[in-house]
N, CA, C and O of each residue as an XYZ file, in Angstrom:
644
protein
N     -18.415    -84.168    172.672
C     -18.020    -85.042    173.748
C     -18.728    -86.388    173.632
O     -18.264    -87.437    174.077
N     -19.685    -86.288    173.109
C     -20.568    -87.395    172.848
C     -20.105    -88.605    171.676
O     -20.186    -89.829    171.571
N     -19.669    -87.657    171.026
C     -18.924    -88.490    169.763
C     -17.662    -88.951    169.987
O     -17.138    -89.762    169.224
N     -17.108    -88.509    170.974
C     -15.702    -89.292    171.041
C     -15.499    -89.926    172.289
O     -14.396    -90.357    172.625
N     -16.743    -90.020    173.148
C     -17.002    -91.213    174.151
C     -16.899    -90.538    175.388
O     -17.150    -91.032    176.488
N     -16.576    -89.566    175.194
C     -15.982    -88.526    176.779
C     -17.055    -89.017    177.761
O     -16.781    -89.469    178.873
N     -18.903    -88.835    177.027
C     -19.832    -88.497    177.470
C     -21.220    -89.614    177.140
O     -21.726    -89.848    176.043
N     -21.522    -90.057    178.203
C     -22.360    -90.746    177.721
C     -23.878    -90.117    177.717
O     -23.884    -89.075    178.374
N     -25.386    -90.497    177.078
C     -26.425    -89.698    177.003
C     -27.080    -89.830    178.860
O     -27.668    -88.947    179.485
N     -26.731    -91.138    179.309
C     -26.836    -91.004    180.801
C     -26.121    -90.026    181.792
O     -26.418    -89.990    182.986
N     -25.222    -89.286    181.261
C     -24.780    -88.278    182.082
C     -25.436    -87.003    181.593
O     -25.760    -86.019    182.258
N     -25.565    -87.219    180.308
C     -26.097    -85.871    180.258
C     -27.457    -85.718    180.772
O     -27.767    -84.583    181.134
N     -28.380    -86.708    180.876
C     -29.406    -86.359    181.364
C     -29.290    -86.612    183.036
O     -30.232    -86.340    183.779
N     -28.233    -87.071    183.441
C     -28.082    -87.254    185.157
C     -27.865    -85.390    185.199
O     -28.755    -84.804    185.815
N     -26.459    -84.280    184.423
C     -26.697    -83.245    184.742
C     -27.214    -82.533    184.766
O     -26.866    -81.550    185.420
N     -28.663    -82.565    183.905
C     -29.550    -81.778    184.036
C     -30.626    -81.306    185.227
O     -31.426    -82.237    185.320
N     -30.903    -80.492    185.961
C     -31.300    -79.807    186.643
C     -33.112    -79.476    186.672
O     -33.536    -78.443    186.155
N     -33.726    -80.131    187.103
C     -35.241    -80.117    187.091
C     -35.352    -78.582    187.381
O     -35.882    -77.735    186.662
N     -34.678    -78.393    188.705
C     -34.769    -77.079    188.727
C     -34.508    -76.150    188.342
O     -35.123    -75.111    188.584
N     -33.475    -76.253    187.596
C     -32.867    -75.344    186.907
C     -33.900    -75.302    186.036
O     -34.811    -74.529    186.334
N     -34.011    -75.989    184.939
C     -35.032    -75.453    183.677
C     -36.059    -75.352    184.247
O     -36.542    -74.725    183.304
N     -37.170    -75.405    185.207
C     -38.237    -74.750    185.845
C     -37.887    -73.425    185.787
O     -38.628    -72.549    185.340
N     -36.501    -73.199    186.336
C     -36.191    -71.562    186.624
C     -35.956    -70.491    185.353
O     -35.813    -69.269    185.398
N     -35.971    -71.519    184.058
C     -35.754    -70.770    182.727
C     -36.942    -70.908    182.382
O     -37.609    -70.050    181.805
N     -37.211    -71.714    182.622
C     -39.033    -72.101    181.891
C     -39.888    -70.410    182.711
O     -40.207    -69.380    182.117
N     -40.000    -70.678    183.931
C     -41.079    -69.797    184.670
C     -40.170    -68.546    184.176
O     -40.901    -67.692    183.675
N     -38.858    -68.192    184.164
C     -38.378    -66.938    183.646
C     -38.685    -66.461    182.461
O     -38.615    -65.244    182.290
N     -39.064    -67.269    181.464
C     -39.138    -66.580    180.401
C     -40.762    -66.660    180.017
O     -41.128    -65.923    179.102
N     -41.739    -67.498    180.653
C     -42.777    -67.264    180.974
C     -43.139    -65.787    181.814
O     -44.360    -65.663    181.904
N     -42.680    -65.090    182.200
C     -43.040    -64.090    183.409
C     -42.449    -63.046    182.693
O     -43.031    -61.984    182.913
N     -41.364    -62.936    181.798
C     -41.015    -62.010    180.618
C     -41.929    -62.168    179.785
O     -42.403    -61.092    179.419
N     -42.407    -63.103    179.301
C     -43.317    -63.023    177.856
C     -44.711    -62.448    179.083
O     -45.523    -61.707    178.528
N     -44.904    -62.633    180.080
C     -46.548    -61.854    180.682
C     -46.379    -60.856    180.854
O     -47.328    -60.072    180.896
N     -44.835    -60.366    181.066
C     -44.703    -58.854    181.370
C     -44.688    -58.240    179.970
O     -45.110    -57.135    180.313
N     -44.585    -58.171    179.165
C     -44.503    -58.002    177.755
C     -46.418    -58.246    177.225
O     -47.197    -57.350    176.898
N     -46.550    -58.953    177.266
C     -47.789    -59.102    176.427
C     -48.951    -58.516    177.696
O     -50.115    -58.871    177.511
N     -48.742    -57.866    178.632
C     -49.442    -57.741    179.152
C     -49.775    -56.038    179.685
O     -50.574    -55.423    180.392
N     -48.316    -55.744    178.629
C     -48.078    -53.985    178.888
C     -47.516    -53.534    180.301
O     -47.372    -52.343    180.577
N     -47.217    -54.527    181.147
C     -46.564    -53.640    182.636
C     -45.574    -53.751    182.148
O     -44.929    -53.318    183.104
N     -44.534    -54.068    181.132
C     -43.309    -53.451    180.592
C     -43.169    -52.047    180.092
O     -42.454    -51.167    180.570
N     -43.647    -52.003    179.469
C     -44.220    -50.823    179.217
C     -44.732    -49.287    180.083
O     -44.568    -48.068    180.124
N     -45.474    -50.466    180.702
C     -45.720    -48.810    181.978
C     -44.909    -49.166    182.727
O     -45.006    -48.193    183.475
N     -43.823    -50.030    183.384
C     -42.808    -49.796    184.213
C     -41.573    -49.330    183.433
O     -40.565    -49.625    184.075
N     -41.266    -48.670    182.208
C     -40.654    -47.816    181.647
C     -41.460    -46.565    181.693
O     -41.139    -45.880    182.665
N     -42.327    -46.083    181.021
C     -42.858    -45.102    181.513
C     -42.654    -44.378    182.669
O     -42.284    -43.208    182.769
N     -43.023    -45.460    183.845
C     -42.816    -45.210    185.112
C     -41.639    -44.431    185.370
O     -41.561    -43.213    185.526
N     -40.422    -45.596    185.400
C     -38.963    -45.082    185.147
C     -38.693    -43.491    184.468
O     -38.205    -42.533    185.066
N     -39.219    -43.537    182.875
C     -38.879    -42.189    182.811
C     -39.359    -40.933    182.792
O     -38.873    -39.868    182.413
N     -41.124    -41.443    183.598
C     -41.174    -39.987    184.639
C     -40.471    -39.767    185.736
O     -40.256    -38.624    186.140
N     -40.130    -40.609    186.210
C     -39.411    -40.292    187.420
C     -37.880    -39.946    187.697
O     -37.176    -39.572    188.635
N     -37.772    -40.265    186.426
C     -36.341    -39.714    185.910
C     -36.271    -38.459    184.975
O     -35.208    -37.842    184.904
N     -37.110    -38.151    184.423
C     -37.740    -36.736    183.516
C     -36.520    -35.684    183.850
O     -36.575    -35.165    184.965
N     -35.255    -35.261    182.863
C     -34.837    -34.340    183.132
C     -33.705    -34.828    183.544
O     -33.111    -33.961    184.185
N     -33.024    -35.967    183.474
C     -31.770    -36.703    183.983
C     -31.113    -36.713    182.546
O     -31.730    -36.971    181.513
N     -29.964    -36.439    182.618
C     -28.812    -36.700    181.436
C     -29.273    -38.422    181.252
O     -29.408    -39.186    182.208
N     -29.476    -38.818    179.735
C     -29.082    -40.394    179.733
C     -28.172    -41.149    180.423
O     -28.465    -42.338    180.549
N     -27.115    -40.757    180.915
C     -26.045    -41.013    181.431
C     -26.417    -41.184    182.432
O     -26.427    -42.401    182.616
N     -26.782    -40.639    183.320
C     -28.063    -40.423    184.413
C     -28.861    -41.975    184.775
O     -28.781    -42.912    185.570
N     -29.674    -41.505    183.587
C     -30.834    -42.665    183.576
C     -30.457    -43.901    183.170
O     -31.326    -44.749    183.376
N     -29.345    -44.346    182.602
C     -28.746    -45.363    182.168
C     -27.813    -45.725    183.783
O     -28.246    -46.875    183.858
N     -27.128    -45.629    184.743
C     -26.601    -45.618    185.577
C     -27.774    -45.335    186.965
O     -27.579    -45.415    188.178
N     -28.985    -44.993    186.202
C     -29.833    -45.491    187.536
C     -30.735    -46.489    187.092
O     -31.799    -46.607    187.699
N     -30.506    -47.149    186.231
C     -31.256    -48.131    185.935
C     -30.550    -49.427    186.148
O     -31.144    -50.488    186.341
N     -28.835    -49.248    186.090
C     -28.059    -50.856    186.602
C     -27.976    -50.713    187.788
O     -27.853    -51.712    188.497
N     -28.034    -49.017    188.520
C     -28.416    -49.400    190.352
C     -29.526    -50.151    190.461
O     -29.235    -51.329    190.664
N     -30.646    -49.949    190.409
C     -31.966    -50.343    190.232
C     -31.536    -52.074    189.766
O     -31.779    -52.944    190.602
N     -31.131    -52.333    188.905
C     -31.177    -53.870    188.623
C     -30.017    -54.748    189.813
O     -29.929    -55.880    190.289
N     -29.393    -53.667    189.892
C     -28.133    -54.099    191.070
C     -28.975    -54.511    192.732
O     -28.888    -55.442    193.533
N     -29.635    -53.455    192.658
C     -31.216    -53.582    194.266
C     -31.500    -54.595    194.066
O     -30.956    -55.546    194.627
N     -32.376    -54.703    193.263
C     -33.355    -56.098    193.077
C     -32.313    -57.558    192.778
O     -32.494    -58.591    193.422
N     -31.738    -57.493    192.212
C     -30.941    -59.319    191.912
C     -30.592    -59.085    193.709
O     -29.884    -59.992    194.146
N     -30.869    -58.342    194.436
C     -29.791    -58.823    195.685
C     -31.280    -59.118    196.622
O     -31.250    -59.450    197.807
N     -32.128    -58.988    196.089
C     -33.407    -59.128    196.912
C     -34.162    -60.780    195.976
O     -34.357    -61.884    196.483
N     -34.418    -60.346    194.562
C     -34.909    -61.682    194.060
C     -33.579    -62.326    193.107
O     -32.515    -61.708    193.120
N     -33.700    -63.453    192.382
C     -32.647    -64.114    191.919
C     -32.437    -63.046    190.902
O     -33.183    -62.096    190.669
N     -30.794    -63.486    190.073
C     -30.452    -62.399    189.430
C     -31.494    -62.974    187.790
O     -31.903    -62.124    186.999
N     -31.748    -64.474    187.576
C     -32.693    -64.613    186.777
C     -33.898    -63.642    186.301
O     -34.106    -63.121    185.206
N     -34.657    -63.585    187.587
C     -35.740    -62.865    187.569
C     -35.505    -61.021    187.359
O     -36.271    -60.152    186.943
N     -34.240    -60.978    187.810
C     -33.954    -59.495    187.960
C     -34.309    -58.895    186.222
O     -35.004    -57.995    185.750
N     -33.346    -60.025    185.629
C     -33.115    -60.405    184.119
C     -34.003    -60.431    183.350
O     -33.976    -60.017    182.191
N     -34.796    -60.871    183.857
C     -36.113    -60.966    183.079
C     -36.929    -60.046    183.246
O     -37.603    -59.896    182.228
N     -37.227    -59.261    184.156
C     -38.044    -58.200    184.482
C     -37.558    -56.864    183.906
O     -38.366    -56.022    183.515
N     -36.071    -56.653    183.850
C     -35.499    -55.680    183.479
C     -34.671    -55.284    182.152
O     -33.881    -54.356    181.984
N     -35.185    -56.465    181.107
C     -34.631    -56.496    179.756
C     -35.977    -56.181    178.959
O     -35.333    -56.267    177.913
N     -36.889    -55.977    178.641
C     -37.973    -55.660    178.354
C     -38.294    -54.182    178.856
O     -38.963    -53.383    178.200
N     -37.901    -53.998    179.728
C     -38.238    -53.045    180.791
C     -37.292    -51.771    179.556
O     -37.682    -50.790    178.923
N     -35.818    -52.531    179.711
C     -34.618    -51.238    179.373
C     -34.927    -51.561    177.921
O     -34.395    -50.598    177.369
N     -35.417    -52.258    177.013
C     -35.667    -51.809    175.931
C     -36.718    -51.222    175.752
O     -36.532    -50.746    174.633
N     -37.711    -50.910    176.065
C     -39.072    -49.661    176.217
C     -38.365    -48.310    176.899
O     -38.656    -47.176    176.517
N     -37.577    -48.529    177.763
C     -36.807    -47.166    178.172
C     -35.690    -46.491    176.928
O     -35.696    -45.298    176.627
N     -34.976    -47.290    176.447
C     -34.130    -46.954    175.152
C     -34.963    -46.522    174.124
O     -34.723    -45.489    173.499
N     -36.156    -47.406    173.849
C     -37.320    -46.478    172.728
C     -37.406    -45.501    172.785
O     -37.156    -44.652    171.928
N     -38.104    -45.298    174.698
C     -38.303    -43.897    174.797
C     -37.640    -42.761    174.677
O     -38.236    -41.684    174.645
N     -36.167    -42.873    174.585
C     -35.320    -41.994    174.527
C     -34.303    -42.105    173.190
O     -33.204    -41.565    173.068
N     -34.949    -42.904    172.296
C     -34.349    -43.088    170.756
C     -32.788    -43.417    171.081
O     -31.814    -43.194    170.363
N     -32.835    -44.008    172.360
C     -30.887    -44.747    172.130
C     -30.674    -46.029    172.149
O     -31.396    -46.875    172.675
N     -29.877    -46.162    171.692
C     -28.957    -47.518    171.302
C     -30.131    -48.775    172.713
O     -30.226    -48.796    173.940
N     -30.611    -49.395    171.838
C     -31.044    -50.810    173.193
C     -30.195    -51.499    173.968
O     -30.405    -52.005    175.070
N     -29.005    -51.480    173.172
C     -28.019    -52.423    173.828
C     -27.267    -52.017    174.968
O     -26.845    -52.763    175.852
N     -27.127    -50.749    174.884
C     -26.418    -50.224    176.233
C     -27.517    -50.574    177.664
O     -27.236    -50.853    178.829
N     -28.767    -50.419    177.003
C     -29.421    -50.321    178.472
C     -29.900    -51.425    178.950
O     -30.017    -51.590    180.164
N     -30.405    -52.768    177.634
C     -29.729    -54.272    177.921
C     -28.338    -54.424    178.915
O     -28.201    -54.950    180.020
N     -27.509    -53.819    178.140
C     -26.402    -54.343    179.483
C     -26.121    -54.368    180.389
O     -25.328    -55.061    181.027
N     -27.208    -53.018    180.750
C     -27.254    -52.315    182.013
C     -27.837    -53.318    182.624
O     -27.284    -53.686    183.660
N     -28.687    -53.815    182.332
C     -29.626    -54.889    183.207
C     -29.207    -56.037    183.375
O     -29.675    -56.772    184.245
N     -28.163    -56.423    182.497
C     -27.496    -57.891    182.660
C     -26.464    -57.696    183.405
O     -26.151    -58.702    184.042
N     -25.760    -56.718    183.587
C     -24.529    -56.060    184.094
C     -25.141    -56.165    185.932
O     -24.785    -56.823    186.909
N     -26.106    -55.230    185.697
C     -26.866    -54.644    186.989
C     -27.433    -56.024    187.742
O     -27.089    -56.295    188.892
N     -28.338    -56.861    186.970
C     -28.776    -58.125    187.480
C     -27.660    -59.194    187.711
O     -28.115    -60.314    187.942
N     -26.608    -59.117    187.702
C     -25.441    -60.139    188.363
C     -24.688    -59.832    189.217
O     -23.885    -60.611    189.730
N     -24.879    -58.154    189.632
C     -24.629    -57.690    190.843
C     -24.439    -58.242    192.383
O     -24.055    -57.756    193.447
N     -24.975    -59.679    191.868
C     -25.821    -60.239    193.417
C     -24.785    -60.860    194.169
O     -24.545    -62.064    194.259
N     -23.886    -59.385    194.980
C     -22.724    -59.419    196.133
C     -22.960    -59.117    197.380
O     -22.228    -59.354    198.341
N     -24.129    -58.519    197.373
C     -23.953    -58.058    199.106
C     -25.307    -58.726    199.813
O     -25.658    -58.164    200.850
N     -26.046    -59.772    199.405
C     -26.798    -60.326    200.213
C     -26.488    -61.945    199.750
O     -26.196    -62.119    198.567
N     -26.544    -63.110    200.641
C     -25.951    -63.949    201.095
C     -27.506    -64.896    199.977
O     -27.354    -65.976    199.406
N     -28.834    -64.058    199.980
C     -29.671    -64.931    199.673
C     -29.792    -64.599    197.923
O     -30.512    -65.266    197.179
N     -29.041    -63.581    197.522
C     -29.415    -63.162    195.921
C     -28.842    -64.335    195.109
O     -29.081    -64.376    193.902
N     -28.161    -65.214    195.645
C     -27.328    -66.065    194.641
C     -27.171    -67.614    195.313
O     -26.664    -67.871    196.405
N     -27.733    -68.537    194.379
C     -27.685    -70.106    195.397
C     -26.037    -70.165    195.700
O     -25.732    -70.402    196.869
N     -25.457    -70.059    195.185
C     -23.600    -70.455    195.370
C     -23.303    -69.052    196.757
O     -22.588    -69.415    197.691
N     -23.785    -67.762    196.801
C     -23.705    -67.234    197.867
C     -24.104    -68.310    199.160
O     -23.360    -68.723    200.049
N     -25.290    -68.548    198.966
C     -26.235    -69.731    200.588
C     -24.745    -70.470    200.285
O     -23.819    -69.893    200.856
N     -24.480    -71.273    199.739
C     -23.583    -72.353    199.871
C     -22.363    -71.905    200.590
O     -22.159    -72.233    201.759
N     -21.251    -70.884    199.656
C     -20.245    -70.403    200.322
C     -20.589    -69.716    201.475
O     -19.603    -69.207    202.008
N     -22.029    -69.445    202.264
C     -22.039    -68.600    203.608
C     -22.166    -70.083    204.186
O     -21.220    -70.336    204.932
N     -22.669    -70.665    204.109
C     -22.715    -72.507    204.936
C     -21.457    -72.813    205.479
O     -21.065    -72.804    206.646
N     -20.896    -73.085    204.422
C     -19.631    -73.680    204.031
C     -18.447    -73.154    204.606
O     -17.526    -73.855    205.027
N     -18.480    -71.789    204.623
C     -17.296    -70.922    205.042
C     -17.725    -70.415    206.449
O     -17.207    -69.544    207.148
N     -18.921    -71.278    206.696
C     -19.320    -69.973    208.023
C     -19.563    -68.425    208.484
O     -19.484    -67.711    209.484
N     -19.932    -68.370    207.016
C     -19.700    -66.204    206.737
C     -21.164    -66.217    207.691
O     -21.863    -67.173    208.025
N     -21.291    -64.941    207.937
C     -22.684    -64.180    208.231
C     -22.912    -63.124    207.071
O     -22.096    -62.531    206.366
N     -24.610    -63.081    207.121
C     -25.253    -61.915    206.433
C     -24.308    -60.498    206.358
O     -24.173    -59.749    205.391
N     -23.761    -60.401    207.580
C     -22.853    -59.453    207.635
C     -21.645    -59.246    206.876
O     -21.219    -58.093    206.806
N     -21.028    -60.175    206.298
C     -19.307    -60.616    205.638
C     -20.767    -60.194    204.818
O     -21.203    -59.197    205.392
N     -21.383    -60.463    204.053
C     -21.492    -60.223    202.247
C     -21.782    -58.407    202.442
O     -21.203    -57.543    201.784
N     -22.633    -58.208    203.322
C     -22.997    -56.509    203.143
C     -21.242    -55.763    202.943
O     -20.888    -54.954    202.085
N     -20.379    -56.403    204.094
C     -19.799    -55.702    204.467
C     -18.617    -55.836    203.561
O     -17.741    -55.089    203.995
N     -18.141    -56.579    202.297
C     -17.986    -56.880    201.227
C     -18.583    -56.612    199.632
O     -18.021    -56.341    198.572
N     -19.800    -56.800    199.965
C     -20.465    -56.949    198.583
C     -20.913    -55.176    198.216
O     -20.933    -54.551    197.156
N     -21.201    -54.825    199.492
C     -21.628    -53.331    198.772
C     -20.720    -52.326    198.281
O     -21.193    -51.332    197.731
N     -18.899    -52.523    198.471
C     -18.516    -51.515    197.998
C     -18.034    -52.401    196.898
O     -17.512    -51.785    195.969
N     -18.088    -53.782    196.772
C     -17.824    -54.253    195.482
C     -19.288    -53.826    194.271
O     -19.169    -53.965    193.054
N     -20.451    -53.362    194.881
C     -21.094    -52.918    193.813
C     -21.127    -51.929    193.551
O     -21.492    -51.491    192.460
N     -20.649    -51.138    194.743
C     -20.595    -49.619    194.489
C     -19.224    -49.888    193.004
O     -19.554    -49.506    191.881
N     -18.345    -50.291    193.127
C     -17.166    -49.999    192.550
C     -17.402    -50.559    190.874
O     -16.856    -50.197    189.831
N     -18.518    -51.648    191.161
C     -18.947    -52.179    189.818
C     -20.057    -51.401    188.837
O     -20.249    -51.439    187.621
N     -20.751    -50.619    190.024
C     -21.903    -49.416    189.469
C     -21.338    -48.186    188.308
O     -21.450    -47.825    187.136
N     -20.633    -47.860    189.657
C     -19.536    -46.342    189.108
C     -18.882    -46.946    187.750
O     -19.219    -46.437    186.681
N     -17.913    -48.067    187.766
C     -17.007    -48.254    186.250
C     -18.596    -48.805    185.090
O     -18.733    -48.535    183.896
N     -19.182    -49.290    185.630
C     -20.312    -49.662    184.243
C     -20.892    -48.338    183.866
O     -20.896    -48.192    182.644
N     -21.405    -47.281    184.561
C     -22.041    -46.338    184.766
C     -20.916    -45.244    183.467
O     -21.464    -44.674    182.524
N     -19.549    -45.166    183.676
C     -18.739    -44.702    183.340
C     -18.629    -45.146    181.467
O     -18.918    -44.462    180.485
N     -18.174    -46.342    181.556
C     -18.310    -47.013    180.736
C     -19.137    -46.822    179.838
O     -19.046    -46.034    178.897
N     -20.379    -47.878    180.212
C     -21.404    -48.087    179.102
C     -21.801    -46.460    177.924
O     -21.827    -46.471    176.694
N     -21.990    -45.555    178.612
C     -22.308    -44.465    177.791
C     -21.309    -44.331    176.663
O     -21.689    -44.189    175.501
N     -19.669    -44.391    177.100
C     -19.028    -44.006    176.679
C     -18.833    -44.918    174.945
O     -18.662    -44.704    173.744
N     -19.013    -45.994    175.950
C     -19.027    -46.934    174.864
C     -20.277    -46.918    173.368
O     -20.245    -47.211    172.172
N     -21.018    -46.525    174.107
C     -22.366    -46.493    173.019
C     -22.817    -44.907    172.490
O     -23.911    -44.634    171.997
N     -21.723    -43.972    172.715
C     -21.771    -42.370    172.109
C     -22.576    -41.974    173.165
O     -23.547    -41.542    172.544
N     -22.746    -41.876    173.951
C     -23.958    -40.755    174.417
C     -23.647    -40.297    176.022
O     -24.386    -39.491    176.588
C-alpha cells in the first residue's frame, strides 16, 4: 500500500496504538515470566492432578472451559498468554499432539461472549447499543456453551485421540 501511494508513513504511524503494543509488549513479557519462572509448569501439573483419571477428551474440553472462564473475567490477550504455555506442559504431560491443546486455549481464550467487560468492542457495543450486563450473560453463555461442546467434539477428533 505504501508503494502504490494508497498509504502514507504518517498514517501508518497515526494507526498505531500505544496501547495496543503495551498490551503485546506486557503479554508476552508475563508469558516469557510464566515460563522462565516454572508456574507454567506447576499450573499444568496442577491441572493434571486435578484432572488425574479423565479421558484426554475430558481434559482437553476442560481446559477450553477453563480458558473460556477466564478471557470473560481478564482480556482474552492475557487469557492467551497464560494458557499457551500452560497447554503445552499439559500435552507433554500426556505425550499428545501440542497443537490440539494450543487451540484449545486460543479457541477457549476468544470465548469472550458473556461478560460485557472481557472484550474492549463488547464496553463499546454495550454503550452504544444500550445493552446491560444482562443482554451479554443472557446471550453469550449459551453461545459458549454451544462453542465449548462443538470445539470439545471436534478438536480430539481432529487430532486422533
Amino acid at each position: 500500500m505504501l508503494l502504490f501511494g494508497v498509504l502514507a508513513w504518517r498514517d501508518i504511524g497515526n494507526a498505531l496504538s500505544s496501547a495496543v503494543i503495551m498490551i503485546v509488549v506486557v503479554s508476552l513479557a508475563l508469558g516469557m515470566a510464566l515460563t522462565k519462572t516454572g508456574a507454567t509448569t506447576w499450573l499444568a501439573d496442577l491441572y493434571l492432578f486435578l484432572t488425574a483419571g479423565l479421558s484426554p477428551e475430558a481434559m482437553l474440553s476442560g481446559l477450553i472451559l477453563l480458558m473460556a472462564l477466564l478471557t470473560n473475567i481478564v482480556s482474552n490477550n492475557a487469557a492467551a498468554v497464560i494458557g499457551t504455555p500452560v497447554a503445552i506442559s499439559i500435552a507433554n504431560g500426556l505425550g499428545l499432539p501440542a497443537e490440539a491443546f494450543v487451540l484449545a486455549v486460543l479457541f477457549g481464550a476468544n470465548m469472550s461472549y458473556a461478560t460485557p467487560i472481557a472484550y474492549k468492542t463488547n464496553l463499546l457495543v454495550m454503550n452504544a447499543g444500550g445493552y446491560t450486563f444482562g443482554d451479554f450473560v443472557r446471550i453469550g453463555l449459551p453461545l459458549t456453551l454451544i462453542m465449548w461442546l462443538s470445539l470439545s467434539w471436534l478438536l480430539p477428533r481432529l487430532y486422533g485421540f
